[in-house]
Kinemage of the C-alpha trace (Angstrom):
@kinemage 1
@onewidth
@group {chain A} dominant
@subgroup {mainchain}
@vectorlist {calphas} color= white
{ca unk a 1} P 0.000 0.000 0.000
{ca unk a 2} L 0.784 3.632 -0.913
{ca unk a 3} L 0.901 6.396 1.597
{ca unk a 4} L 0.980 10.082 0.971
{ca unk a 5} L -0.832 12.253 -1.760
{ca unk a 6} L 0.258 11.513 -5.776
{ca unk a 7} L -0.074 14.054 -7.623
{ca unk a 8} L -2.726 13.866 -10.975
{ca unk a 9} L -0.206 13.168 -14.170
{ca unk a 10} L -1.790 16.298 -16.097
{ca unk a 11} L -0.819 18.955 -13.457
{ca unk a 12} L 2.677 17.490 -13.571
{ca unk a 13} L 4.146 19.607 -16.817
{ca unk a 14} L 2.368 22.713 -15.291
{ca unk a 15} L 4.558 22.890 -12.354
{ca unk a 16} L 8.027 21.944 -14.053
{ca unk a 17} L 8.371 25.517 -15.208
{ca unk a 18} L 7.823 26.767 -11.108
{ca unk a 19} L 10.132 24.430 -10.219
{ca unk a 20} L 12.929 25.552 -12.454
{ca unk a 21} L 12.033 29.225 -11.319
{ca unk a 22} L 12.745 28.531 -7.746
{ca unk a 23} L 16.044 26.379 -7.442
{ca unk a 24} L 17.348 29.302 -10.035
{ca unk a 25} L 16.317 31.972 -7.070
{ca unk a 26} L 17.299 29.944 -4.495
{ca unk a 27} L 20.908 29.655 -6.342
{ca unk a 28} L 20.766 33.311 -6.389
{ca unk a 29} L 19.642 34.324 -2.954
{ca unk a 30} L 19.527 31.455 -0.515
{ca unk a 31} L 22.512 31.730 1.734
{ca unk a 32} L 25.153 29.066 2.014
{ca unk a 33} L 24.299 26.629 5.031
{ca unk a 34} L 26.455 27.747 8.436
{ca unk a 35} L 27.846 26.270 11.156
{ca unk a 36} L 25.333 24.916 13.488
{ca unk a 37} L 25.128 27.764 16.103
{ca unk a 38} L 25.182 27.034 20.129
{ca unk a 39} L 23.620 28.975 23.149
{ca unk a 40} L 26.291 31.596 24.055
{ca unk a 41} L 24.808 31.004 28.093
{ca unk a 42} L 25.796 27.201 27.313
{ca unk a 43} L 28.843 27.796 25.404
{ca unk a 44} L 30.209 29.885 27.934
{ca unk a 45} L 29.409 27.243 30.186
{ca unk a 46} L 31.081 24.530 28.383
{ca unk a 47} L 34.350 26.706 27.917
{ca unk a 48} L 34.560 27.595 31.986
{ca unk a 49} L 34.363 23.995 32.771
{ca unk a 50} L 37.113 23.095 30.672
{ca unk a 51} L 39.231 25.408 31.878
{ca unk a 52} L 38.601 24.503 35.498
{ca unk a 53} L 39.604 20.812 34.197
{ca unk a 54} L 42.691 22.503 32.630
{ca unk a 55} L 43.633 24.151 35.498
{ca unk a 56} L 42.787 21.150 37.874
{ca unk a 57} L 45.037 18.942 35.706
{ca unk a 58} L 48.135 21.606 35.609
{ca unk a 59} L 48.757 22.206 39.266
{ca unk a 60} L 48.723 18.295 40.659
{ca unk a 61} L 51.727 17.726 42.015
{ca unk a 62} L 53.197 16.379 39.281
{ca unk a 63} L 51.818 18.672 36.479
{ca unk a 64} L 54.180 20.384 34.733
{ca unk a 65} L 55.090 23.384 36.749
{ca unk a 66} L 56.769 20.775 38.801
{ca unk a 67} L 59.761 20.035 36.360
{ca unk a 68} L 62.968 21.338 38.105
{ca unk a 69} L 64.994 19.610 35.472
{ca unk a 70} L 66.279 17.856 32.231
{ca unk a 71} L 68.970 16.306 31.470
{ca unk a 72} L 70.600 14.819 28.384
{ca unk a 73} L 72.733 11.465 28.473
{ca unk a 74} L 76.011 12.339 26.476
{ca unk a 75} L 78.600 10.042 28.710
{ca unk a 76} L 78.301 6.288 29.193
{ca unk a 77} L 78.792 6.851 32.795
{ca unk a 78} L 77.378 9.895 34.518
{ca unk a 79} L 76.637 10.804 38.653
{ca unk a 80} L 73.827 12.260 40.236
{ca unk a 81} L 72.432 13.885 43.463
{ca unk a 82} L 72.578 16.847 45.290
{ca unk a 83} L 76.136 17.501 45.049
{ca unk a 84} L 77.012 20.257 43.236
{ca unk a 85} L 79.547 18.048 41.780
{ca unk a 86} L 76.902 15.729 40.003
{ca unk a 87} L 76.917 15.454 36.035
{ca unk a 88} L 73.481 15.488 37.070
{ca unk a 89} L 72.461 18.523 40.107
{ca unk a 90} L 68.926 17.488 41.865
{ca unk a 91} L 67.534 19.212 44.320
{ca unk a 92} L 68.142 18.102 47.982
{ca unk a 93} L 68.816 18.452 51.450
{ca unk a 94} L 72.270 17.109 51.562
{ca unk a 95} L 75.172 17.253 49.417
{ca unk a 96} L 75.230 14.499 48.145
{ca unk a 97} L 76.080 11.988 44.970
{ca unk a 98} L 73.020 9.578 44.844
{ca unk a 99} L 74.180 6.728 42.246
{ca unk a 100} L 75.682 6.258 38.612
{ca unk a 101} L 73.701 6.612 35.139
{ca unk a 102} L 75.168 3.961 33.051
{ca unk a 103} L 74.132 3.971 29.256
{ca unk a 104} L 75.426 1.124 26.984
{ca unk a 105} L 73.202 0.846 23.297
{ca unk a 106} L 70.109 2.765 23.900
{ca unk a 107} L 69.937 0.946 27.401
{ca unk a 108} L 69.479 2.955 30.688
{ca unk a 109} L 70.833 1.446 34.371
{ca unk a 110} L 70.514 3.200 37.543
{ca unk a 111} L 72.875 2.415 40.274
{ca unk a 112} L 72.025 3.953 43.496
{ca unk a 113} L 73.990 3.993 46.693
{ca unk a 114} L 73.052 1.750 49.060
{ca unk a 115} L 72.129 4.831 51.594
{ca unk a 116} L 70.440 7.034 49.273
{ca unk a 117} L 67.222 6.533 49.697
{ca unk a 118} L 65.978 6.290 46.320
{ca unk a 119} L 62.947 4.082 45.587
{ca unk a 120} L 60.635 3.363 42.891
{ca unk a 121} L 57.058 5.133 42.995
{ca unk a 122} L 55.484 2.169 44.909
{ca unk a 123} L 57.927 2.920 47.681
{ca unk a 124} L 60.448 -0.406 46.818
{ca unk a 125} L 64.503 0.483 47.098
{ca unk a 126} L 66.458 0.791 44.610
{ca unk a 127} L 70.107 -0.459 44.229
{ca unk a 128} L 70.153 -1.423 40.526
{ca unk a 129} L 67.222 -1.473 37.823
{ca unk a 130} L 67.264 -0.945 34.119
{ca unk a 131} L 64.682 1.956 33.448
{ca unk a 132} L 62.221 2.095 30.861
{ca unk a 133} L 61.853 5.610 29.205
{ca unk a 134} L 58.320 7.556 28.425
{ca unk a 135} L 57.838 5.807 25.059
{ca unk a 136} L 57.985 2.661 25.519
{ca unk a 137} L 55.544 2.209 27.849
{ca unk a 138} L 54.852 3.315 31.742
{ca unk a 139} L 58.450 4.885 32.109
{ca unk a 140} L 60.297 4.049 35.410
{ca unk a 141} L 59.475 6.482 38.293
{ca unk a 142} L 62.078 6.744 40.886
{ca unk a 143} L 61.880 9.005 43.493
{ca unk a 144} L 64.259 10.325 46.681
{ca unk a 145} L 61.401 12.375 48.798
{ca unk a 146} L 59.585 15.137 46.873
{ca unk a 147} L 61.724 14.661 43.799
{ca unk a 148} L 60.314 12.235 40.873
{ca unk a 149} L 62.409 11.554 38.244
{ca unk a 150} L 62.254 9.163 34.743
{ca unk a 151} L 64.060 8.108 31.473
{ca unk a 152} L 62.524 10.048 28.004
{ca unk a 153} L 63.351 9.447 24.563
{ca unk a 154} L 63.230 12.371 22.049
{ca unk a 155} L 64.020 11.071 18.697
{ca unk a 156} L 66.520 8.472 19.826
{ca unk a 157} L 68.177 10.886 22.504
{ca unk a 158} L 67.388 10.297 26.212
{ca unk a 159} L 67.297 12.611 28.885
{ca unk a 160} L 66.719 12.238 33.023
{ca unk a 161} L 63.303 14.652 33.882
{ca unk a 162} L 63.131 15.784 37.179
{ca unk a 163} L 59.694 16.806 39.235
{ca unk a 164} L 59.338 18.500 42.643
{ca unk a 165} L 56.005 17.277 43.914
{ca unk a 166} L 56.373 20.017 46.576
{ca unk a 167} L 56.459 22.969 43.684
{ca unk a 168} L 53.302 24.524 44.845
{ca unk a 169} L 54.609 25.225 47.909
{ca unk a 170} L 58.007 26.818 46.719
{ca unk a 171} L 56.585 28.513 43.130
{ca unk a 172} L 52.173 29.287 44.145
{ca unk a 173} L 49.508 28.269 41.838
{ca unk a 174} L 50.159 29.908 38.396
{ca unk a 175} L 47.828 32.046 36.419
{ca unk a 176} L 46.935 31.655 33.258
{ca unk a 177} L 44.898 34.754 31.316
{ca unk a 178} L 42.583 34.004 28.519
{ca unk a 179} L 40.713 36.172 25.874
{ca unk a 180} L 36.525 36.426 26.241
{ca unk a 181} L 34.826 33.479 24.762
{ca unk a 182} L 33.743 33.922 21.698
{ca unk a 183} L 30.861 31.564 20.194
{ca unk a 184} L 32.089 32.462 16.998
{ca unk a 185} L 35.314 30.432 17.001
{ca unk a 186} L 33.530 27.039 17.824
{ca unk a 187} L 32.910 26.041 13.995
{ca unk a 188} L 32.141 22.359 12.685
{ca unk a 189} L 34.986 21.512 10.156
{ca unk a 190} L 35.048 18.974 7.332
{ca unk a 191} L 37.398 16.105 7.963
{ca unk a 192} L 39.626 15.235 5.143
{ca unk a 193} L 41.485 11.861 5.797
{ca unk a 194} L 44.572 11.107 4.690
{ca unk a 195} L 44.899 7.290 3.379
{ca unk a 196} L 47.191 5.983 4.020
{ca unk a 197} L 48.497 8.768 6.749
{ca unk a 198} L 50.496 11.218 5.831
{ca unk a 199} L 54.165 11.774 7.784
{ca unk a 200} L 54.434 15.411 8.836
{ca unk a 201} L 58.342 16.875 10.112
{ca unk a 202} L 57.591 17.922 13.785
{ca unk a 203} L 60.303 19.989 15.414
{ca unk a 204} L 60.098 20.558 19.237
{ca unk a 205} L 61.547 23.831 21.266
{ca unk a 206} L 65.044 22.027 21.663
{ca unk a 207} L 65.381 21.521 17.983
{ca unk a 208} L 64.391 17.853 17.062
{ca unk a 209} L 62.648 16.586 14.319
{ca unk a 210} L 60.239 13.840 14.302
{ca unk a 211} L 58.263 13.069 11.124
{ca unk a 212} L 55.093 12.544 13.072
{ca unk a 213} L 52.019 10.507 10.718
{ca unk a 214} L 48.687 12.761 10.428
{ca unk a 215} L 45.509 10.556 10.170
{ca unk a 216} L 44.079 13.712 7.996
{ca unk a 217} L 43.096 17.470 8.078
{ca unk a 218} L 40.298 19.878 9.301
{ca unk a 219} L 38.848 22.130 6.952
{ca unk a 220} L 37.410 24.972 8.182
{ca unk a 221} L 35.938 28.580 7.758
{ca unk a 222} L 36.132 31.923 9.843
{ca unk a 223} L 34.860 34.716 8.729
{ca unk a 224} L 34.119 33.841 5.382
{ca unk a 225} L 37.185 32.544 4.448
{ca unk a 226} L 38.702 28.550 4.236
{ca unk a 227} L 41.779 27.212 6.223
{ca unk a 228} L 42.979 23.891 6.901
{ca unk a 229} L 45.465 22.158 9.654
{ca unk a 230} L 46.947 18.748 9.704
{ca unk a 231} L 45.830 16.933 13.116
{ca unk a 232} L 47.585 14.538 14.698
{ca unk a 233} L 47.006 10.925 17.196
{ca unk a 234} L 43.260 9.979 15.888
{ca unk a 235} L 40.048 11.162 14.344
{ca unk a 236} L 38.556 9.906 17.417
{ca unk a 237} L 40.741 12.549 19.589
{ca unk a 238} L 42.622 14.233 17.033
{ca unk a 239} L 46.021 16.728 18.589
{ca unk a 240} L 46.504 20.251 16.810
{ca unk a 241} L 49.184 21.990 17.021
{ca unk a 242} L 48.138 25.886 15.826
{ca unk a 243} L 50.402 29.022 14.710
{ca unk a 244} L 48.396 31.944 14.437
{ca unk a 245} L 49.607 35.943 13.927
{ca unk a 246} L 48.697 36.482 17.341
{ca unk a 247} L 51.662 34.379 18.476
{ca unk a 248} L 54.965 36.403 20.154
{ca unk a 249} L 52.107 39.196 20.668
{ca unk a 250} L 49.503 38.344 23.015
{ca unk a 251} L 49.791 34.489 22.556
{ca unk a 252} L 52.962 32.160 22.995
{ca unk a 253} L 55.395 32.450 20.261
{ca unk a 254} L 55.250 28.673 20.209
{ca unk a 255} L 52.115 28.704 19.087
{ca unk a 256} L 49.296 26.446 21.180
{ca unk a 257} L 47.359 23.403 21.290
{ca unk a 258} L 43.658 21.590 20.634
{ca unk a 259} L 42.509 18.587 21.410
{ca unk a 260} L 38.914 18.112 18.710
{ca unk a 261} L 36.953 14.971 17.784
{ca unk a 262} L 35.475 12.814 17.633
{ca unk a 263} L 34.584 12.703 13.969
{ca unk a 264} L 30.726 12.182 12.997
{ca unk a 265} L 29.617 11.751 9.786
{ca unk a 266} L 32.675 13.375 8.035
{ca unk a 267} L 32.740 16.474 10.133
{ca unk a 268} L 34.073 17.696 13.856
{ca unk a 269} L 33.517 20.177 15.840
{ca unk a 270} L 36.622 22.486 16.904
{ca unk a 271} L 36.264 25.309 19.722
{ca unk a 272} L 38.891 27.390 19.337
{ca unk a 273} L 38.301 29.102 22.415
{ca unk a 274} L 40.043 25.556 24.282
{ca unk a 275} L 43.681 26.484 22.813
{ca unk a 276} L 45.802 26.179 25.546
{ca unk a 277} L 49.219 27.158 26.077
{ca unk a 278} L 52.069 24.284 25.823
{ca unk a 279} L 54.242 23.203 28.836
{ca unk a 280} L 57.445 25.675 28.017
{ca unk a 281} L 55.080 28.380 29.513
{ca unk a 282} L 55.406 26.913 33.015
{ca unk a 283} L 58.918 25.569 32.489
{ca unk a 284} L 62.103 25.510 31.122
{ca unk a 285} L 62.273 21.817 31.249
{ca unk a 286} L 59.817 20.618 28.543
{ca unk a 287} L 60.270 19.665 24.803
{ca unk a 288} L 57.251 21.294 23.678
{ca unk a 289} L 56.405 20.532 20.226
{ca unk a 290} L 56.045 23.540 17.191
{ca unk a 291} L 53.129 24.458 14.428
{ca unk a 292} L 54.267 22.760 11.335
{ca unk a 293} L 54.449 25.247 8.846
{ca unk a 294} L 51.247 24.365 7.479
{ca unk a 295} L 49.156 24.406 10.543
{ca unk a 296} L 50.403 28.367 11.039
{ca unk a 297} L 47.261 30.174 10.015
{ca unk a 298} L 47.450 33.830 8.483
{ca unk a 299} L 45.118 34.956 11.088
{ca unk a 300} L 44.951 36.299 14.655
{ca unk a 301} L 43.382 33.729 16.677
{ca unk a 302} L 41.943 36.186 19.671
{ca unk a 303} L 40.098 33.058 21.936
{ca unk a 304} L 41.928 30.944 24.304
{ca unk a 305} L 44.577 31.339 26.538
{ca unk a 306} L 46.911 34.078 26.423
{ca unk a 307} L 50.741 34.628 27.173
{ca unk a 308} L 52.340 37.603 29.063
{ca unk a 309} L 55.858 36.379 29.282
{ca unk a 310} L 55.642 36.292 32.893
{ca unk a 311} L 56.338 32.532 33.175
């Protein structure tokens, strides 16, 4: 059975000419469809929470204000501790040289002294343990009170990080500044996969390169005009790493971050308002990661956090 009304087949041809006459005025005047528009009251919302989450996430004890130090492995055998003398200086309240570094083919071993109190993070002693760095898995977290330290690999060079899980105490919460939200800087973008991935040259803040595979790009449009950046990790929780002309003026020169996704139905929605300033802002100590070329935008991104070189 049929539902629905069908038209008589004689007033068919009568109505082609109509037809014809509106999709050619609707060509002419209808507007182009927009980004699906949000509550400012709820966006504003949405944006205050995150950046309570942001903030909550930055100042645990071992967020990354905490770094006191970094350290790259250049010797097969190197000390560290407290002493002053230390190839490697952490902080302390002795003077003291805590155990040998000893690196044979890519391979890290910690030798402690017997009486320096250094355990790993479930509170077991230490005396001689090969560590695992940051990618290949859980890294190895020793610790000698406050101070936390771990293996990382940067492209194939590894370095000893250092954390003071007391840093709130000795530094204060920092503040971070951020521009109004703006309702217009949450857009929907058009997903644009790249099959297979395509490798993208990453350098970091030290100077390393990492050809880094993109699962595909956002495609996007502010004020009436198209851009496009190459994401990073997964559609699902894709990583951006955004230049913008606003950068070394009142945003990081480094350029920030976005997390966006998931992707639905081809598209994802990006809120520019959530860029966020990278780890060098609070520290010396991190390997922050730069805008590839392509992902610095001609624009002045005014939404998101804000820099003031105080940090």
């Amino acid at each position: 059975m049929q539902y629905g009304y069908s038209m008589p087949k004689q007033m068919r041809g009568h109505l082609k000419p109509l037809a014809t006459a509106s999709l050619l005025l609707c060509a002419l005047t209808c507007a182009a469809p927009k980004t699906p528009t949000i509550d400012p009251a709820v966006h504003f919302n949405q944006v205050e929470t995150w950046r309570a989450e942001r903030m909550a996430a930055l100042t645990k004890p071992d967020g990354w204000p905490s770094l006191v130090a970094l350290h790259w492995l250049q010797q097969d055998v190197e000390t560290f501790g407290s002493s002053s003398t230390a190839d490697l200086v952490l902080p302390g309240d002795d003077d003291s040289i805590w155990g040998r570094l000893v690196t044979e083919e890519g391979r890290v071993r910690l030798e402690a002294d017997p009486s320096s109190g250094i355990t790993q993070a479930d509170g077991t002693p230490v005396e001689s343990l090969e560590l695992v760095s940051d990618i290949d898995g859980e890294p190895t977290m020793l610790q000698r009170g406050p101070i936390q330290f771990y293996l990382i690999n940067r492209t194939g060079e590894l370095a000893i990080r250092a954390k003071n899980l007391n840093w709130i105490d000795d530094q204060g919460l920092p503040h971070i500044e951020s521009f109004p939200v703006d309702s217009s800087y949450r857009v929907t973008a058009r997903w644009l996969p790249y099959d297979p991935p395509k490798p993208i040259p990453v350098l970091n803040i030290v100077g390393q390169r990492a050809d880094q595979d993109s699962p595909g790009a956002i495609e996007f449009e502010i004020d009436g005009k198209t851009y496009r950046l190459d994401a990073l990790y997964t559609p699902e929780r894709m990583f951006l790493i955004v230049g913008d002309r606003s950068n070394g003026d009142t945003t990081y020169g480094g350029g920030r971050y976005l997390y966006a996704g998931p992707v639905v139905n081809g598209k994802v929605v990006v809120d520019f308002n959530q860029l966020y300033n990278p780890p060098c802002v609070f520290t010396e100590f991190a390997t922050c990661e730069l805008p590839p070329q392509q992902n610095k935008l001609p624009i002045a991104l005014t939404v998101g956090e804000k820099y003031n070189g105080d940090h």
